[in-house]
C-alpha positions as CSV (number, residue, x, y, z in Angstrom):
1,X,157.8,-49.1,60.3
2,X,158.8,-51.6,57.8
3,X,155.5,-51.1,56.1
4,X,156.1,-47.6,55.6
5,X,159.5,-48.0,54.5
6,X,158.4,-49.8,51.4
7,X,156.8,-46.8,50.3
8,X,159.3,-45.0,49.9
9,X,161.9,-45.7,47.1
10,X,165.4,-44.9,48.9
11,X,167.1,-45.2,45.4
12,X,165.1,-42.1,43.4
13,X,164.0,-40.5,46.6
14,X,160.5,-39.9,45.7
15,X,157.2,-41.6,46.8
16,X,155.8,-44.2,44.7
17,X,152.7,-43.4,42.9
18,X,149.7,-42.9,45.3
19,X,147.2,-45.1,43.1
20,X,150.1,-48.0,43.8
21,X,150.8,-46.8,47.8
22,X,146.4,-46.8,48.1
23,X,146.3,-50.5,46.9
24,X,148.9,-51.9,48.6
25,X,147.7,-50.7,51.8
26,X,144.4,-52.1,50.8
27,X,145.9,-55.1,50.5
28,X,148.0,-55.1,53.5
29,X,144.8,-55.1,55.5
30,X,142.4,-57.5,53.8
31,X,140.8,-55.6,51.8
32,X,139.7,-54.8,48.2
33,X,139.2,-50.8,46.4
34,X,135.4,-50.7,45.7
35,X,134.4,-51.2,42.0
36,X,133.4,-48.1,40.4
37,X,129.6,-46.8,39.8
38,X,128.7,-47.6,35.9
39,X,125.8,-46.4,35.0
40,X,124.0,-48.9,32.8
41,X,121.6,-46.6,30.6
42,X,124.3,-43.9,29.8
43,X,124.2,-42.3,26.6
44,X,120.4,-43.9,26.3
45,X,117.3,-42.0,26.5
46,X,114.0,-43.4,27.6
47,X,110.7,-43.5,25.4
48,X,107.7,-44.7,25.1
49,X,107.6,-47.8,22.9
50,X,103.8,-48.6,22.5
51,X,104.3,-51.1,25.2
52,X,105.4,-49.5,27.8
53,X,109.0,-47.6,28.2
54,X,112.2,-48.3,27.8
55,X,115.7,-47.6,27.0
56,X,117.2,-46.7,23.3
57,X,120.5,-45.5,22.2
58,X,119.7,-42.3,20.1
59,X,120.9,-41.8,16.7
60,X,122.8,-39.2,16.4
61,X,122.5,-37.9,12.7
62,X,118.5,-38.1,13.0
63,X,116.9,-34.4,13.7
64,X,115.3,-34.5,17.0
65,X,111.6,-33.7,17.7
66,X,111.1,-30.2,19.6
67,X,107.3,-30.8,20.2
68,X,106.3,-31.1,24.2
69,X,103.0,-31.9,26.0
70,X,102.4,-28.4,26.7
71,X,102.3,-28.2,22.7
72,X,98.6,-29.9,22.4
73,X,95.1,-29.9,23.8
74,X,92.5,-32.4,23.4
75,X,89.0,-32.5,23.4
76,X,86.4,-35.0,22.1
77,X,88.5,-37.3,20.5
78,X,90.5,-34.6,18.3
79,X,93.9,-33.3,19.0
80,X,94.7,-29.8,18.5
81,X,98.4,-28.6,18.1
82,X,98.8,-25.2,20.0
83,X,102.3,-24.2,19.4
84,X,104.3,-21.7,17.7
85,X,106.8,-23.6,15.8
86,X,103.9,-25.1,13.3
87,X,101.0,-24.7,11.1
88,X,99.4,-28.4,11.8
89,X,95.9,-29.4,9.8
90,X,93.8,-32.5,10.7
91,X,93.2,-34.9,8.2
92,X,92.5,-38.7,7.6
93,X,94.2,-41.8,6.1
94,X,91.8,-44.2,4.6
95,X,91.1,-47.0,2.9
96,X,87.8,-49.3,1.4
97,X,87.3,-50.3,4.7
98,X,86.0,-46.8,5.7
99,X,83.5,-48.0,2.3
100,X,81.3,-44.6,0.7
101,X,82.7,-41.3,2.0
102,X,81.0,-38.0,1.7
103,X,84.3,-35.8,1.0
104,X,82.7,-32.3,1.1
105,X,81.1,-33.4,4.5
106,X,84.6,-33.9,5.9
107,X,86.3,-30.8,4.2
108,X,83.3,-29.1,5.8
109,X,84.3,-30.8,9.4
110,X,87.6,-29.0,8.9
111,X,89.4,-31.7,7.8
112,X,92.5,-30.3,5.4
113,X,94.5,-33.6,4.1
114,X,93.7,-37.6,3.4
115,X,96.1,-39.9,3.4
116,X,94.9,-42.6,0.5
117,X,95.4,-46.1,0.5
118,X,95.9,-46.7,-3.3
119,X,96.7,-50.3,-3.5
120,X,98.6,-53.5,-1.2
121,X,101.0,-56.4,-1.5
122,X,99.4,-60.0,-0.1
123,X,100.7,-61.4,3.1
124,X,100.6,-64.5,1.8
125,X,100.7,-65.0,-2.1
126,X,102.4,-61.6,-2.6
127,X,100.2,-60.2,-5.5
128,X,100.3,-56.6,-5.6
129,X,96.5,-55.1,-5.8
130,X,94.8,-51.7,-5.7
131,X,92.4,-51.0,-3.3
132,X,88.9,-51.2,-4.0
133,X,88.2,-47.2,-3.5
134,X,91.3,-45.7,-4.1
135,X,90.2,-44.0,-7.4
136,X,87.1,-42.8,-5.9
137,X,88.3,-41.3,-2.5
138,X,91.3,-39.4,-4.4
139,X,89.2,-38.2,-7.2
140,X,86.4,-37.1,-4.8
141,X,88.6,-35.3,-2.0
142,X,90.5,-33.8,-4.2
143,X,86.7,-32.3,-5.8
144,X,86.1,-31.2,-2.0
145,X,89.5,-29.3,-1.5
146,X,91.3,-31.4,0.2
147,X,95.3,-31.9,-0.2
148,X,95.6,-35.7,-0.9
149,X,99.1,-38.1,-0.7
150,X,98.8,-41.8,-1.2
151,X,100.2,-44.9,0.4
152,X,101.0,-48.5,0.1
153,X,100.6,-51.6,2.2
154,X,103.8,-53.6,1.3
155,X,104.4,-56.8,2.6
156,X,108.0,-56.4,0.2
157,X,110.3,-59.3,1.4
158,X,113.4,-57.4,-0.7
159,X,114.6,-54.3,-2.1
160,X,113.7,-55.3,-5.7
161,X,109.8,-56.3,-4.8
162,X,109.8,-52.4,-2.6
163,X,110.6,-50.7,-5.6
164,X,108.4,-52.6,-8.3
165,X,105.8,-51.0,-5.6
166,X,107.0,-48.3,-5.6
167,X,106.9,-47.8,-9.5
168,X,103.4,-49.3,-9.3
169,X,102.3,-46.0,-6.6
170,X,104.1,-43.2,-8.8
171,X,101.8,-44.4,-11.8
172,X,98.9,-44.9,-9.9
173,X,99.4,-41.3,-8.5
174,X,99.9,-39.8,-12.2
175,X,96.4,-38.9,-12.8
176,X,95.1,-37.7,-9.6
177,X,96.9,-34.0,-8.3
178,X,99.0,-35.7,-5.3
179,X,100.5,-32.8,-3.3
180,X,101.4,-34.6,-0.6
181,X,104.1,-37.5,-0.2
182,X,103.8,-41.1,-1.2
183,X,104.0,-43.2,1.4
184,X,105.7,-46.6,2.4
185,X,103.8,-48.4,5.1
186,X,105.3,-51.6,5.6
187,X,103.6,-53.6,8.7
188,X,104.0,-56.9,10.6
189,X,100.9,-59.2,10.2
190,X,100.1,-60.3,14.1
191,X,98.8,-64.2,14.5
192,X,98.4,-64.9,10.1
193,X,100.0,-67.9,10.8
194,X,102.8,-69.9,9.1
195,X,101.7,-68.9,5.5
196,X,102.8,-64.8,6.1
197,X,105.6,-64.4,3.9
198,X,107.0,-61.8,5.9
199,X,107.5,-63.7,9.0
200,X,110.9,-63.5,9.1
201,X,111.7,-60.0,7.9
202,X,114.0,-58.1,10.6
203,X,115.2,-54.7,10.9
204,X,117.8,-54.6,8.7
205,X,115.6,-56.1,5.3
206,X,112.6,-54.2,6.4
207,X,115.0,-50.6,6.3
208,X,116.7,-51.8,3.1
209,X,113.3,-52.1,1.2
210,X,112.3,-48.7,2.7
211,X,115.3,-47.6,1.4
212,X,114.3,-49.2,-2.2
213,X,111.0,-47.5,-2.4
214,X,112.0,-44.6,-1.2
215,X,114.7,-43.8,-3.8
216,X,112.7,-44.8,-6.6
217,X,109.6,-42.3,-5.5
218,X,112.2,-39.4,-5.5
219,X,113.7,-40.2,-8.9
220,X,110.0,-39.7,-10.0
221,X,109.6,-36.3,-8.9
222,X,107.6,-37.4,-5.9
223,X,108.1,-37.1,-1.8
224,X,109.2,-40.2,0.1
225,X,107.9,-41.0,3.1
226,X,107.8,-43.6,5.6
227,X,105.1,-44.8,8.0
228,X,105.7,-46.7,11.2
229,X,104.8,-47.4,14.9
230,X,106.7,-46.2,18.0
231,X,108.4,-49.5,18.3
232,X,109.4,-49.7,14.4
233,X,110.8,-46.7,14.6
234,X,112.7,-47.3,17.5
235,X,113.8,-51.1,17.2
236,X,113.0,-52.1,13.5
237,X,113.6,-49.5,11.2
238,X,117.0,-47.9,11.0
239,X,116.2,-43.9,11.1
240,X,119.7,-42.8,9.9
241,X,119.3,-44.3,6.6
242,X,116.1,-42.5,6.0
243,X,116.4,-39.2,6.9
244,X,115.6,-37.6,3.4
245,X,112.5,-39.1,3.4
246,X,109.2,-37.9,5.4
247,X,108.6,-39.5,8.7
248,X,105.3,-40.6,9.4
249,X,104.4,-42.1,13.0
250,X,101.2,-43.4,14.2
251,X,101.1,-42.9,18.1
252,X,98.2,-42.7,19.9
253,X,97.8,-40.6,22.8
254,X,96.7,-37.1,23.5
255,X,100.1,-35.5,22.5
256,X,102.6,-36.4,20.1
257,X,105.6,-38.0,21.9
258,X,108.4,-39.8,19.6
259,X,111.3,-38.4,20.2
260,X,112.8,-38.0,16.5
261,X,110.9,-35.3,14.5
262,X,108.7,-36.0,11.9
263,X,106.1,-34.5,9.3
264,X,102.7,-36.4,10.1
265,X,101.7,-38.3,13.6
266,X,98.7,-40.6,13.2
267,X,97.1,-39.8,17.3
268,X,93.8,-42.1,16.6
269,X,92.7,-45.4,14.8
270,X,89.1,-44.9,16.3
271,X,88.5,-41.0,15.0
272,X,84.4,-39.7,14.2
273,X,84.5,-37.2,11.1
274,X,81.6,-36.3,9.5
275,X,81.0,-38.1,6.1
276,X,82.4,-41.1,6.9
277,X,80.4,-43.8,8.3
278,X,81.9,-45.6,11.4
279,X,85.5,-44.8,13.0
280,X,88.9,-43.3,11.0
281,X,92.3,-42.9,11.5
282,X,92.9,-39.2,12.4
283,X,96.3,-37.7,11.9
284,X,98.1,-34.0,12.3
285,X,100.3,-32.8,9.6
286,X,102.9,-30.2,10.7
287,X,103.9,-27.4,8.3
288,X,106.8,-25.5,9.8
289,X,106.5,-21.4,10.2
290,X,109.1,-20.0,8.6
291,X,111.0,-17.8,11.5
């Protein structure tokens, strides 16, 4: 009985908080309350990295993408998207290594848009250079009908060298009809060795300089965008900071599954479209339909 007396406060005449009573009973006998359940991943979603899956905190002030497996259908190496919320047209991104390209033979395979590579930083001395065929391939697809943007390798190690490239795309652009967005495609260089100057970029400089090139496209008149893989656009690249600019993901598979939404997905570096000898990067650009 004298356990039970304690329980009870003869001075107030009320019980003692139960939370209190429950843990002092507990503790009369030995024992300990059990720890509470925490869930480890709450508030995280899981994706598909590239790699394999795992766990990301979303950002919250980055539009999410709607599109679902159900959305797509592929067949012979081409992805077709079959939903109702877009209008999305194939097209290409290239570069000299795809060498002499017979433009009205690919407009005629029902290719709509290429995605030109019009010039690159150097991994390791940093020069800035155009590419070999740039003037050809935009001069010639836009000839065949096709609706061109253009894009830039950077290796930029700060914000200042991002928007000298920047500059260096919007006048490179000038004399071709660019419809489409210029783009920013900034890419880790796997096994160069010490001499890549962008070995020790992280997130954070690699968003700023996105940032950089991004704002000095738009003050030309000109659509920003930004190309990255899964995992850049999960762990490198800091979305929230970027969200006036187009998204561009490369993400192979047979539907498109990165879970922020975005204007262009990249689905294969080993495409076949007539006119162009050897393999291609294929891509689907996604118009929205006005509801």
């Amino acid at each position: 009985m004298k356990l039970f007396s304690t329980l009870f406060d003869t001075n107030r005449h009320r019980l003692l908080p139960l939370a209190a009573a429950l843990a002092f009973l507990l503790g009369a006998c030995g024992r300990s309350a059990p720890a509470a359940s925490v869930d480890p991943h709450a508030g995280m979603i899981e994706v598909f990295n590239g790699a394999g899956y795992g766990w990301v905190t979303p950002k919250a002030d980055v539009p999410v993408s709607a599109l679902s497996a159900a959305d797509f259908a592929a067949e012979d190496g081409v992805v077709r998207y079959q939903g109702a919320a877009y209008r999305a047209v194939q097209g290409v991104d290239v570069s000299y290594f795809q060498e002499e390209i017979d433009w009205n033979a690919v407009a005629a395979s029902g290719v709509e848009f290429a995605m030109i590579r019009a010039g690159y930083r150097g991994y390791t001395d940093g020069a800035v250079s155009e590419d070999e065929r740039f003037r050809e391939n935009a001069a010639n697809a836009r000839a065949a009908g096709l609706e061109i943007g253009l894009y830039f390798f950077s290796q930029a190690v700060t914000p200042e060298e991002a928007a000298e490239e920047a500059a260096w795309l919007v006048s490179a652009a000038e004399p071709f009809d660019v419809t489409l967005p210029l783009a920013f495609d900034w890419e880790p260089i796997a096994g160069a060795g010490e001499g890549t100057r962008t070995a020790e970029m992280n997130g954070a400089e690699t968003t700023a300089c996105a940032v950089a090139f991004c704002a000095a496209v738009r003050a030309a008149g000109y659509e920003p965008c930004v190309y990255f893989s899964r995992w850049q656009g999960y762990y490198d690249y800091d979305l929230s900071q970027l969200t006036d600019a187009a998204f561009w993901v490369s993400g192979t598979g047979d539907w498109d599954d990165f879970y922020y939404a975005h204007a262009i997905w990249q689905y294969s570096f080993s495409g076949a479209v007539d006119g162009i000898a050897g393999s291609v990067d294929r891509d689907l650009r996604f118009i929205p339909i006005a509801q």
